[in-house]
Kinemage of the C-alpha trace (Angstrom):
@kinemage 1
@onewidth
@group {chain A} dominant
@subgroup {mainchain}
@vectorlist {calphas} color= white
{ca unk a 1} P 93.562 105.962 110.733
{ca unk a 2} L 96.615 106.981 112.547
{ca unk a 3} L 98.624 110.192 113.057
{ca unk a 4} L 102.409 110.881 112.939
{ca unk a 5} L 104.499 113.464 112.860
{ca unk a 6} L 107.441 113.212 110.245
{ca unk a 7} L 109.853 115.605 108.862
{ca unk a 8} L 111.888 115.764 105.527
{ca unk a 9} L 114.069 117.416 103.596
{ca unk a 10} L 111.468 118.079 100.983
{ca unk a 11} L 108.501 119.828 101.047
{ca unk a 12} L 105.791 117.622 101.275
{ca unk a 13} L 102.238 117.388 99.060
{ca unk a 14} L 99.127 117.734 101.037
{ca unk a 15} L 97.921 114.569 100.116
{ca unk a 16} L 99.411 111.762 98.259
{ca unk a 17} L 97.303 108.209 97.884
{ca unk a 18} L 98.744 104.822 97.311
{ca unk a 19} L 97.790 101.518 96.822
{ca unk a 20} L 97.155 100.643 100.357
{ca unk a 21} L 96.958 104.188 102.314
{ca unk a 22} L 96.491 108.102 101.333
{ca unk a 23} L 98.429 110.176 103.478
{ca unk a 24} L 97.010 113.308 104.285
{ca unk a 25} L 99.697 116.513 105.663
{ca unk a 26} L 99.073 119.213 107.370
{ca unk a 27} L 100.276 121.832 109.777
{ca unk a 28} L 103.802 121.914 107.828
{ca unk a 29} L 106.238 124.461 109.368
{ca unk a 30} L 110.046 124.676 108.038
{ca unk a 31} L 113.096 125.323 109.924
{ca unk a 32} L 116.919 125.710 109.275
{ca unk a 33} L 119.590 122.682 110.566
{ca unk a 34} L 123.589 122.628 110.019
{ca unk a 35} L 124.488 118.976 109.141
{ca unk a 36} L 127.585 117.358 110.038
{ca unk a 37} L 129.354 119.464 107.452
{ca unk a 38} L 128.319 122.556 109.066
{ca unk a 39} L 125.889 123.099 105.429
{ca unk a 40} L 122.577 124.348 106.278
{ca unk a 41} L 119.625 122.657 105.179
{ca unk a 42} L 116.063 122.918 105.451
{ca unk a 43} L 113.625 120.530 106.975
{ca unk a 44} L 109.870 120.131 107.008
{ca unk a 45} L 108.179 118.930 110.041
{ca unk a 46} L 104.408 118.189 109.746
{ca unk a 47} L 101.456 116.006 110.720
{ca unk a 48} L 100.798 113.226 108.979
{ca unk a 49} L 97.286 111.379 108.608
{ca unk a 50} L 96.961 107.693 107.723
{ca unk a 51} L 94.559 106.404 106.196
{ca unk a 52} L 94.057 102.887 105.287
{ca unk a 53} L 92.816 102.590 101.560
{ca unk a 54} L 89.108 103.732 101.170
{ca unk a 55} L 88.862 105.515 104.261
{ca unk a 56} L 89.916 108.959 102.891
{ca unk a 57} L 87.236 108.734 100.642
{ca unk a 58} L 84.686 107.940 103.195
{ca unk a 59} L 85.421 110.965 105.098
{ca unk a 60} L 85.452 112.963 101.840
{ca unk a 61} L 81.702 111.663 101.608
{ca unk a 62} L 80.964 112.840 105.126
{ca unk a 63} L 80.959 108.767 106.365
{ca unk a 64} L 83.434 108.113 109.737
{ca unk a 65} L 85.632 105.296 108.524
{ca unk a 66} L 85.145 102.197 110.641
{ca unk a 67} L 85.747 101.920 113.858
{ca unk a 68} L 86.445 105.456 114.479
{ca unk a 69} L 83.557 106.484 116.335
{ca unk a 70} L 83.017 109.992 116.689
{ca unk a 71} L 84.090 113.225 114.123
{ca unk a 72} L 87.450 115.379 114.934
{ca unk a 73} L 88.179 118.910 113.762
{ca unk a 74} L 90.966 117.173 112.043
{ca unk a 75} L 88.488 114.833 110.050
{ca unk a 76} L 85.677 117.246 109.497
{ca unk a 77} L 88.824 119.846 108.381
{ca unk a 78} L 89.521 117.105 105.512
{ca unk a 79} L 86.112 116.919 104.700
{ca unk a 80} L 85.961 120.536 104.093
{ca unk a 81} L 89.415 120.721 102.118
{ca unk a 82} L 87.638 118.389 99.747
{ca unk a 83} L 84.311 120.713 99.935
{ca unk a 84} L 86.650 123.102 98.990
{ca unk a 85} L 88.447 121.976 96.185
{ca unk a 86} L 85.304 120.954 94.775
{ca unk a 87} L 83.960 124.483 94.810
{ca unk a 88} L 87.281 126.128 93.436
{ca unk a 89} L 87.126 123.860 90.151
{ca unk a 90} L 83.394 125.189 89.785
{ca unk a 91} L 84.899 128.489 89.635
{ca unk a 92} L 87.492 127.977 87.359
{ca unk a 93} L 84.717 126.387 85.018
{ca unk a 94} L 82.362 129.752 85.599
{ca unk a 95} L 85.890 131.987 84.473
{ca unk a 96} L 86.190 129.777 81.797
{ca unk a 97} L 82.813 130.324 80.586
{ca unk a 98} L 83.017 133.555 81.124
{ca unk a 99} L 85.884 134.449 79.180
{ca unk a 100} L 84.341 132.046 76.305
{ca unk a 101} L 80.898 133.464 76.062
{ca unk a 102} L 80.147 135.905 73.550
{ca unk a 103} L 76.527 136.466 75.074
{ca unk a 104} L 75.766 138.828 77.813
{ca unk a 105} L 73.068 137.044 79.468
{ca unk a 106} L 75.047 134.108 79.446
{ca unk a 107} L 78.171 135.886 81.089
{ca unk a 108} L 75.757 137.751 83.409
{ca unk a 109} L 74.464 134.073 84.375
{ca unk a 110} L 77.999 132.779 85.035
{ca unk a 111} L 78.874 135.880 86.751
{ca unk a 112} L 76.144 135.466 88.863
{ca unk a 113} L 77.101 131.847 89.553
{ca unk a 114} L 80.559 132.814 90.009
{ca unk a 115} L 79.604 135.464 93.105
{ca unk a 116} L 77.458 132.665 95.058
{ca unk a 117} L 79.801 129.593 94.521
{ca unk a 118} L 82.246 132.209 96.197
{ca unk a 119} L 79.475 133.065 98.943
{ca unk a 120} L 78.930 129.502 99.447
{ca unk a 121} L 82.573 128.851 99.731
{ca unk a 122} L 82.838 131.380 102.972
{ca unk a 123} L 79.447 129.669 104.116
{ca unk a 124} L 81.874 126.102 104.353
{ca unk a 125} L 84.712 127.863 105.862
{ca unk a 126} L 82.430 129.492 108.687
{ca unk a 127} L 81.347 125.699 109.468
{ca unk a 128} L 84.134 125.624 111.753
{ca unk a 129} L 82.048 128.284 114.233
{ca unk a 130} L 78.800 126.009 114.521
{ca unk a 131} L 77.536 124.947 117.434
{ca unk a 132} L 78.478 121.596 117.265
{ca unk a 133} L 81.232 121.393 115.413
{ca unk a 134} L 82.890 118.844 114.981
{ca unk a 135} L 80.210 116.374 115.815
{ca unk a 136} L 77.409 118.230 113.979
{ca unk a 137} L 77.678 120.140 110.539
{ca unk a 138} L 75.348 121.564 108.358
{ca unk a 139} L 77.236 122.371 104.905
{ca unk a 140} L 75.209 124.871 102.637
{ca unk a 141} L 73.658 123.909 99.190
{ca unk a 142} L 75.415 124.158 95.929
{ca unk a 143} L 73.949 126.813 93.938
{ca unk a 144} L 72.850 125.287 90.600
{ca unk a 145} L 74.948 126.076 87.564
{ca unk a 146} L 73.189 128.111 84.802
């Protein structure tokens, strides 16, 4: 794993994997440049995290990639994304349901699954403020679908 910072003239995806490394960006801030022509132009400077393939999806897991031997906010900060991410497509499937379902106890059961996959999603994002953290981190359980 190694970390770069890189700019560009576009705005860059979050994450983009390749055959033999998935670069992970973050902290992207913009600013305004005059080029040689006097045109302004915008550029995006950012961090950029290299991973060699496999080793994205190893921290994903909650596994340190080898040879890196202790967690960083940075790593257990991608780990969470992908907690995330996770939990926002469980929403979307509880909406979906919901707006499908022509049975109130089954929309009452989705609703209800809908409220705690949100509660558990503020339960990941407060993992940042345990004692611990980086090194240690307990992530809540996944309330059960109906």
């Amino acid at each position: 794993m190694d970390e770069v910072t890189a700019s560009s003239e576009v705005r860059p995806v979050e994450l983009v994997t390749g055959p033999t490394m998935t670069l992970y960006r973050r902290d992207v801030a913009s600013s305004t440049e005059k080029d040689d022509k006097d045109v302004e132009r915008t550029v995006y400077t950012y961090r950029e995290i290299r991973f060699p393939t496999g080793e994205y999806e190893l921290v994903r897991a909650g596994m340190l990639p080898p040879g890196i031997e202790e967690w960083t906010a940075d790593l257990r900060r991608i780990q969470r994304s992908a907690i995330l991410d996770e939990a926002d497509k469980l929403i979307n499937e509880a909406n979906d349901n919901i707006s499908c379902s022509k049975v109130q106890k089954t929309v009452d059961s989705w609703e209800a699954y809908r409220t705690a996959m949100r509660a558990y999603k503020m339960q990941v994002r407060d993992t940042v403020n345990q004692e611990g953290f980086p090194q240690t981190v307990a992530y809540p359980d996944i309330p059960a679908q109906p």
